[in-house]
N, C-alpha and C positions, 0 to 999 in steps of 0.2 A: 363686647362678648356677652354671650347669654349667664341669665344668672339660672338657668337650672340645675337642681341637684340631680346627683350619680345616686340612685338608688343603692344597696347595699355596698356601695363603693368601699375600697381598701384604702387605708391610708398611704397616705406615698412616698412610706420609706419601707415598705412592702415591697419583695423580691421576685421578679417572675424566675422563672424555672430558666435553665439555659438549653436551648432547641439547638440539635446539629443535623443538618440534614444529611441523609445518605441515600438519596435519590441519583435517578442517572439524569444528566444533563442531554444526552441524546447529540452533542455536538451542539450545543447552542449557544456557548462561551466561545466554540472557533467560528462563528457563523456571526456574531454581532461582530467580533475582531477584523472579520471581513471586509464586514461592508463598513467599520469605521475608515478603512484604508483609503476610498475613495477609487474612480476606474484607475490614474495613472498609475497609481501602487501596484493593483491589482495586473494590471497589466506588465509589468516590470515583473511581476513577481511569476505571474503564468508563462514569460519569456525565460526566466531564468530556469524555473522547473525543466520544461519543455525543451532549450538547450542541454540539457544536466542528463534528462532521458533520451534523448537522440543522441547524446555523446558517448552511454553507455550502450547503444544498440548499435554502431559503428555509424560514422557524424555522415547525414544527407542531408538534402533539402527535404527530401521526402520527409524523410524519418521525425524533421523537426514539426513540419507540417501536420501530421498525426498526433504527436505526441500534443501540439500546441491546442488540436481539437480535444482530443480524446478525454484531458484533463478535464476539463469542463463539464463533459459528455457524461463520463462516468464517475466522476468526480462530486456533482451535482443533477446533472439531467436525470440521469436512472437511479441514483437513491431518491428525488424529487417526484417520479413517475410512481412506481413504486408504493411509497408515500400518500397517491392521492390514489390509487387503483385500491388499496388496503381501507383508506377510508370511504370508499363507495361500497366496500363489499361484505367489511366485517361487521358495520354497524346498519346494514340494511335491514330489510324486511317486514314482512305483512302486519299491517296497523290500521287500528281505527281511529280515524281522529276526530269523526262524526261529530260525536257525541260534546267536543271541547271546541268546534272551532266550524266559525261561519265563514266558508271562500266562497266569493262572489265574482273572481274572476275564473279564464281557461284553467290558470291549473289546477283548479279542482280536482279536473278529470284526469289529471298530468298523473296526479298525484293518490289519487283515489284507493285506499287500500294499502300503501304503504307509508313509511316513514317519511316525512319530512323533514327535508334538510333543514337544521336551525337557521342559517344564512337565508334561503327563501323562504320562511316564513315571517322573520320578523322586516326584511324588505316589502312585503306583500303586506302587513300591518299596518307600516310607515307608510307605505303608497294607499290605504284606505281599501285593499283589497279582501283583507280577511281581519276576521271580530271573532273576537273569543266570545263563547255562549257562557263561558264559567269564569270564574276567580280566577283573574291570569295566572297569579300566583299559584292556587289549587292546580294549575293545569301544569304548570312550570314542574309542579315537586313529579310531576310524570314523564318526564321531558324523557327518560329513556325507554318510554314505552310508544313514545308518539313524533319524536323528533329523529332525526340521525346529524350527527357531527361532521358529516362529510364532506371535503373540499368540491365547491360549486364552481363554477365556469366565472362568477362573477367573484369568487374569492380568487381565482389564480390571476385573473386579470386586476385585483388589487397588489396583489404581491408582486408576481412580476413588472408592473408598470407603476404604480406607485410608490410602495415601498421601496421598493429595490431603486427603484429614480429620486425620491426623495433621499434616500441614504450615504448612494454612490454621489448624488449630483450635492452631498451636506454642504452647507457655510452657514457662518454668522449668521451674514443677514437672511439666509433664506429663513430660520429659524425666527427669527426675528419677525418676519413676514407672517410665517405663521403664525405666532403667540398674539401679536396685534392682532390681528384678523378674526379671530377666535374672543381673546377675554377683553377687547378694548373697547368691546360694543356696549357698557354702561353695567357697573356692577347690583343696579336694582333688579337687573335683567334675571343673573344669578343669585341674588337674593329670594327672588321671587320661590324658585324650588330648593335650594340650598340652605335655605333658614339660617338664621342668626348665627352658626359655626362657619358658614362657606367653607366648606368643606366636601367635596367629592366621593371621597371616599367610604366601603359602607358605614355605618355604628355598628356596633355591639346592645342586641336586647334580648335583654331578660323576661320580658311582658309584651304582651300585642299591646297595652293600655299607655305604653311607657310614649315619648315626643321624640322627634327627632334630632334635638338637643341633647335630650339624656342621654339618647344612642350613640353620639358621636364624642360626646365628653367622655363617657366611658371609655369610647376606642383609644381615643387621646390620653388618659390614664393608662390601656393597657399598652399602649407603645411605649411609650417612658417607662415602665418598669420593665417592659420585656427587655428594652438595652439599658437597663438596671442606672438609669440618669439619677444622679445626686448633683448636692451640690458645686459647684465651680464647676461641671464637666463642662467643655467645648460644645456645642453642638451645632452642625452645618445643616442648613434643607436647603439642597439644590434646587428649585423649581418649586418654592414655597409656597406657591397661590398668593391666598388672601392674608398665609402668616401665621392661621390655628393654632399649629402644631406647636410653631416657636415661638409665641405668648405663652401658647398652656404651661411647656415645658420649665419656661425663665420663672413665668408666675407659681409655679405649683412644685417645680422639681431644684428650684434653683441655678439652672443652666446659665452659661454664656449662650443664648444661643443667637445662629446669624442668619436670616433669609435670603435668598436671588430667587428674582423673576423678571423675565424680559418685560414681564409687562406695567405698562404704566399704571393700569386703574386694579393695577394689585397692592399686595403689601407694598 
């Protein structure tokens, strides 16, 4: 573990504030419930609906037939369409982005005078097609003057066929498959941009002059008091990493605490 210090750091029997959200979920707590069900579920469950409404509309085969579509249809398809027509349309329009960004492929001209979608742009980046002329960052703080948030043809083709397949199709091992494959490829790897915390996640800074050590020790102090950790508390991290959280926490806050990670060249 690094030994740098928390600039004006609080001591750590310091209280954070108690945060309650009262934001709208938008359906997104019945929509992971979903796809934790897997297809059989899902389909047991679309039969059952769908007899239940054909029964109440006097029982056909038709009747069942419709209902078994429609559920789906308007259930998901048209709040889903909807959805992505809203993000083509409300966050469009006329933009320069001249001034902040070299394309050197076709869509330059795709794109020329209006906003660019965030998804093709930083795709076009990663493919070596476009260069930022400024401080990514300075161009980033303008991102709603030059970017648009809008579902892209390569974003629905990630949701529908990937996520949705990786979720409905979940197990063990596939999980498994993927954590290996991802952090087992040698941790100097992630060292290398991760610094001495291996940690992911942003820091918290106070100074442009501050390290990335400082930034992220602080984060690790402000999570431990946000869930106000003293001592003897329990503390579980599902999907631990390299462990950070659950050293800092045992070392600084007193905790029980207990890490999982599928993966081998982790904690």
């Amino acid at each position: 573990m690094t030994s740098a210090t928390i600039p004006s750091a609080q001591p750590a029997t310091g209280k954070a504030s108690i945060h309650q959200e009262k934001g709208r979920t938008r359906g997104l707590s019945f929509i992971f419930y979903l796809l934790e069900q897997g297809k059989a579920k899902l389909l047991l469950m679309l039969t059952v609906l769908a007899l239940v409404l054909a029964g109440m509309a006097a029982w056909s085969w038709v009747a069942f037939v419709i209902a078994f579509v429609s559920i789906p249809l308007f259930g998901a398809g048209v709040p889903l369409a909807y959805l992505i027509y809203r993000s083509r349309t409300h966050d469009a329009g006329p933009a320069d982005w001249t001034p902040y960004l070299d394309w050197k492929g076709p869509k330059a001209e795709k794109h020329k005078g209006k906003k660019v979608p965030m998804e093709t742009m930083y795709e076009a980046y990663m493919a070596g097609e476009l260069d930022f002329t400024q401080d990514p960052f300075e161009v980033l703080l303008k991102r709603n003057q030059i970017f648009s948030m809008a579902f892209t043809n390569n974003d629905l083709k990630f949701y529908l066929k990937d996520m949705l397949g990786q979720n409905l199709g979940h197990s063990i091992k596939a999980d498994e498959g993927d954590i290996a494959h991802v952090y087992n490829r040698g941790n100097d790897f992630y060292n290398w941009f991760l610094g001495e915390t291996m940690v992911y996640t942003s820091g918290i800074f106070r100074d442009r002059d501050e390290t990335l050590e400082q930034g992220q020790l602080r984060k690790l102090d402000t999570v431990c008091k946000y869930v106000q950790m003293k001592p003897g508390d329990k503390h579980l991290d599902l999907g631990c990493g390299w462990g950070t959280l659950v050293a800092h926490a045992a070392k600084n806050f007193g905790t029980d605490s207990t890490g999982v990670t599928l993966a081998q060249e982790q904690a």
